[in-house]
Backbone bond lengths (Angstrom), bond angles and torsions (degrees), N, CA, C in turn:
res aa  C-N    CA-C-N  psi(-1)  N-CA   C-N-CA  omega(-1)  CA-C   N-CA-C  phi
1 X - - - 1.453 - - 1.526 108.24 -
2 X 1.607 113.58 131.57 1.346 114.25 159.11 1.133 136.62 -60.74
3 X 1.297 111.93 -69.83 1.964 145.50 166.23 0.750 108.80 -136.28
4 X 1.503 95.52 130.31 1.636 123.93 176.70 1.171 91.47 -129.14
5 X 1.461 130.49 116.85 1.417 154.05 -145.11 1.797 106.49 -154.55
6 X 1.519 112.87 117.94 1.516 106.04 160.97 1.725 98.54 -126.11
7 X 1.114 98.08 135.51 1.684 97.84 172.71 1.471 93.62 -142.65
8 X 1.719 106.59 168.82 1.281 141.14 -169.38 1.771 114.05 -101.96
9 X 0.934 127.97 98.38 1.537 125.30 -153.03 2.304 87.61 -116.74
10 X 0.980 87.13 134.17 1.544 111.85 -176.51 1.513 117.29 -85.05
11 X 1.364 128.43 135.20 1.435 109.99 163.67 1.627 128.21 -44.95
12 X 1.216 121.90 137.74 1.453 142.08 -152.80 1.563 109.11 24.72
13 X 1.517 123.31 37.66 1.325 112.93 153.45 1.381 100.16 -76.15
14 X 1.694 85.48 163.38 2.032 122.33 163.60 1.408 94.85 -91.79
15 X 1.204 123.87 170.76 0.941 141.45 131.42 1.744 115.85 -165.70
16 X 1.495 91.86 149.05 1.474 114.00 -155.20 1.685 97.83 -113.44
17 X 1.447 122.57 136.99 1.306 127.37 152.87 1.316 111.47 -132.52
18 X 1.623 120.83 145.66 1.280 121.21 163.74 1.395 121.20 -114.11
19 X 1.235 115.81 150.25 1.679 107.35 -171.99 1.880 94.79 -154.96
20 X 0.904 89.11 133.05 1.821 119.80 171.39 1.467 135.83 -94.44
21 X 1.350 105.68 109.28 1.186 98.77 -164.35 1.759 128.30 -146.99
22 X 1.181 158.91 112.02 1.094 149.47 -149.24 2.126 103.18 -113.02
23 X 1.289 97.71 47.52 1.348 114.86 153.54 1.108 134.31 -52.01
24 X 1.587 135.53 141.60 1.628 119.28 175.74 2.200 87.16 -99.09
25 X 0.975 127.85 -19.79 0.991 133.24 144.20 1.105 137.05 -170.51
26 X 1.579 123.20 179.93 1.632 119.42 -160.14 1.489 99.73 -137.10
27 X 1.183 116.51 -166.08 1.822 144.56 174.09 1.103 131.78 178.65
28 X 1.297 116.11 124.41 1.443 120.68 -159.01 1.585 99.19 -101.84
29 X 1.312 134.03 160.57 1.421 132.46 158.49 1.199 117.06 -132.22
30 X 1.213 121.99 108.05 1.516 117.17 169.67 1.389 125.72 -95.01
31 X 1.276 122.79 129.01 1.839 130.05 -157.11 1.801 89.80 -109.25
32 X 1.058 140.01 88.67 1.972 141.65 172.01 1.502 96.03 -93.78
33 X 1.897 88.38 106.48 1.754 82.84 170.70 1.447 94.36 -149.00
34 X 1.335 109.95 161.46 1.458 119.40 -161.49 1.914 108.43 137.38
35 X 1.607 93.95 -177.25 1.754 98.07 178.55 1.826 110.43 -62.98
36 X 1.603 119.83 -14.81 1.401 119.61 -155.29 1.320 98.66 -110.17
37 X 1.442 128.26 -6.98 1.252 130.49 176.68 1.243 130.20 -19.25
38 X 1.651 104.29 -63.22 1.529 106.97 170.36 1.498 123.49 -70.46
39 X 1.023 98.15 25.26 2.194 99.58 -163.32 1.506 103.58 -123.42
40 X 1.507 116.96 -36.79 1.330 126.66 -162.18 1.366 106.92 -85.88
41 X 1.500 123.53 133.63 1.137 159.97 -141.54 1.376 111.73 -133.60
42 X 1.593 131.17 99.00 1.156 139.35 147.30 1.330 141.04 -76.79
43 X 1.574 122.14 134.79 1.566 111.51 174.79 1.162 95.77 -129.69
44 X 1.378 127.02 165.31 1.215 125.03 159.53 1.840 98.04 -151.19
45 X 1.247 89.20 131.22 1.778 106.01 160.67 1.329 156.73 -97.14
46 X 1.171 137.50 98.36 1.534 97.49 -146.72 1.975 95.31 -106.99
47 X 1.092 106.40 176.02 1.825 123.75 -131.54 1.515 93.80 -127.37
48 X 1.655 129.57 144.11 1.699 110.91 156.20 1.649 107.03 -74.29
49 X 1.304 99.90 -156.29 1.487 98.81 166.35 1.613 122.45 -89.61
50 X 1.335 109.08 -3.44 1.368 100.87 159.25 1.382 126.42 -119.27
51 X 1.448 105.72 41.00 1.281 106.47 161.10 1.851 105.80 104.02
52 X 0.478 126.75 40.12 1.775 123.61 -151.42 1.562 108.75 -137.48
53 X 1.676 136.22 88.71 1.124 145.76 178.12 2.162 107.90 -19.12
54 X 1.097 120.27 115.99 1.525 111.96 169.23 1.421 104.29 -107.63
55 X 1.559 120.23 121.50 0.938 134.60 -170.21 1.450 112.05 -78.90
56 X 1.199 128.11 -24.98 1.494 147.99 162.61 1.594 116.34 -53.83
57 X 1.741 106.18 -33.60 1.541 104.50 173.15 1.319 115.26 -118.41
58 X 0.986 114.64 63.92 1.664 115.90 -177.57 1.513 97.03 -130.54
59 X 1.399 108.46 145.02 1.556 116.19 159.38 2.194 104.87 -143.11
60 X 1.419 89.94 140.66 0.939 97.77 -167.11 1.973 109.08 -128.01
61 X 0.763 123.97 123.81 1.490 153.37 178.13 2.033 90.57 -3.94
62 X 1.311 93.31 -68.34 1.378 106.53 -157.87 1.488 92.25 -67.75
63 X 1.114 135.04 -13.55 1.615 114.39 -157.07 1.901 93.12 -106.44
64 X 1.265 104.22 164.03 1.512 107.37 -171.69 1.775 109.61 -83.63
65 X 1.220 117.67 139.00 1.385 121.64 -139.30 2.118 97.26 -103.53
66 X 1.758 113.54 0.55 1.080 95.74 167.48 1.779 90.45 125.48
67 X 1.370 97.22 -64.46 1.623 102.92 -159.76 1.321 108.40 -123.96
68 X 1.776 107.36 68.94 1.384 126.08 138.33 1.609 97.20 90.96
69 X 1.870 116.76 17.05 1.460 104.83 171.93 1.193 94.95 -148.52
């Protein structure tokens, strides 16, 4: 395991993490539970090393996640 991370995310906060890594690949899991469950909205992007959007590692809330949602 890389990160194993639980944090507390606020109504209409951002929050940003960065993590580094020379993986042939990874997986993230996010567990959203609480009263806002159905409301809260994840993206995640992933970056080169100098900073540079990769369109190949991004998942975004609205788009269908693979396995039937």
């Amino acid at each position: 395991m890389y990160v194993n991370e639980l944090i507390e995310v606020l109504p209409n906060q951002v929050v940003t993490r960065n993590y580094t890594t020379n993986f042939v690949a990874y997986e993230f899991l996010f567990n959203v539970s609480g009263l806002a469950a159905n409301v809260t909205e994840i993206s995640v992007w992933g970056k080169t090393s100098s900073g540079e959007l990769v369109d190949a590692h991004r998942f975004v809330s609205a788009e269908p996640s693979g396995s039937g949602g």
